[in-house]
Structures are given as structure tokens and as C-alpha cells.
Residue, then its C-alpha position, 0 to 999 in steps of 0.5 A: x295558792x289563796x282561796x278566791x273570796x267566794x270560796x270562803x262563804x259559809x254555803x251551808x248557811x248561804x240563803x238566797x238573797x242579794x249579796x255584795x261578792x266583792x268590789x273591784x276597782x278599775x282606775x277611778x271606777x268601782x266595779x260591784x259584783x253581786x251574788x244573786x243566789x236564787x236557790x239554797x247551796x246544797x240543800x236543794x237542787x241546783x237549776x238546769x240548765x235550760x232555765x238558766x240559760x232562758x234566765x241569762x238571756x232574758x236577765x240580761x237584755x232586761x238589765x242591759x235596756x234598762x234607764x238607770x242600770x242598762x249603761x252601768x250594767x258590765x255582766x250578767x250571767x250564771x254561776x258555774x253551781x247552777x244556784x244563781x247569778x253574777x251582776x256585776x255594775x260600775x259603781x259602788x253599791x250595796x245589796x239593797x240598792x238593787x232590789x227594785x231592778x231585780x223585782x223588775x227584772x223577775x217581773x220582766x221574766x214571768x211576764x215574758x212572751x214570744x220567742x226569748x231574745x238570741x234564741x236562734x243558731x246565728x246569735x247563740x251557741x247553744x239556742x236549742x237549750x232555753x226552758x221559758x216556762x222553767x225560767x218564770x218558775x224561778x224567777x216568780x219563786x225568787x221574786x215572792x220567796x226572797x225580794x218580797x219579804x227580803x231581810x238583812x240575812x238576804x242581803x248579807x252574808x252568813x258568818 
């Protein structure tokens, strides 16, 4: 059996950052899947659960209500590693084509008040198990650490 893509990048010299993990294609339509890698593979620990949870919903009704991507948005969700997240968007895009909307996204996290959406029993199944202050943490560390001050190494992957 083939290795899958994602398990052939190099995670010891993985940064966080924006990478393009593939492209599919759907009949006429590309479908581009983004690592967005918010901490360092196996050199630092691995997000809880709880923030990426508060990420995941919060990640996704940000990217799902926005003007330009809320229609292309097909997936928003966490990596099994806890080190980051899936995007995936229809249509054929580069790394640096997003970087706005996760600066808005991490924006739309830090800055975020009330109670966070689909945190309750009848719309998630695990709503006791979000950490909001946890989730600004990352979110405003990906934003100054990586989409600030991001390099080619950020949005492309290590060989």
C-alpha cells in the first residue's frame, strides 16, 4: 500500500505556516487542500483538545460567513496530530492566496465574545469540550509568530 501524500513530508523540518497538501479534482473543479500547521511537529506540544475544538468552530463559521470564501469553503477541521488544521476550498489556489483570510480568521478568534457558536448538546456532540481563552492563545500566536512576518519556508513545504 502507497503512503498518502501527507505522510511523505519531512515533520522534522515542517514549520508552521500555510502549505498547499494537495489538489484534487471533481469533474471540471479543483479542490485545494491546505495544511494550515499552527505549531511545530514534534517539537512542541501538540494542541488540546479543547482549543482545537473552540478553534474548529469558530475557524469554520468565520470561513463559512465570509464574502469571498464563505461559498468556496468545502472543510474546515483539525488534524488527527493536534499540530493544525484542514482547509479545504474549490478552486485552484496557492498558499499565499489565503493569507488575508486567515489573518481575518485569527482576527475573528482573538477578538471573539459570547458564547462560542454550536456549543450546546442539541447542535455538537462533545459541547462541554471548548477552552475560548486557549483558542485566542493560538490563534493570536499563529497570527504574530507565522502570518505577520510569513516566508517562502511558511508556505512551502520542506524538502
Amino acid at each position: 500500500m502507497d503512503k498518502i501524500a501527507s505522510f511523505t513530508i519531512n515533520h522534522l523540518k515542517l514549520n508552521p505556516g500555510i502549505y498547499v497538501s494537495r489538489k484534487d479534482y471533481v469533474g471540471d473543479n479543483v479542490i485545494t487542500t491546505f495544511d494550515i500547521r499552527m505549531t511545530k511537529p514534534n517539537f512542541e506540544p501538540v494542541m488540546n483538545t479543547a482549543e482545537v475544538h473552540a478553534i474548529e468552530h469558530l475557524g469554520a463559521t468565520f470561513l463559512r460567513n465570509d464574502k469571498s470564501f464563505g461559498s468556496k469553503t468545502v472543510y474546515f477541521g483539525p488534524m488527527g496530530c493536534r499540530t493544525g488544521f484542514y482547509l479545504l476550498l474549490n478552486g485552484d489556489y496557492q498558499s499565499k492566496d489565503i493569507i488575508n483570510l486567515l489573518i481575518d480568521m485569527c482576527k475573528f478568534i482573538i477578538n471573539y465574545q459570547g458564547v462560542i457558536p454550536g456549543a450546546a448538546a442539541r447542535d455538537c456532540g462533545n459541547y462541554l469540550d471548548l477552552n475560548l481563552p486557549m483558542a485566542k492563545y493560538y490563534a493570536e500566536r499563529y497570527l504574530n509568530q507565522v502570518l505577520l512576518n510569513i516566508s517562502e519556508e511558511n508556505l512551502n513545504y520542506p524538502e
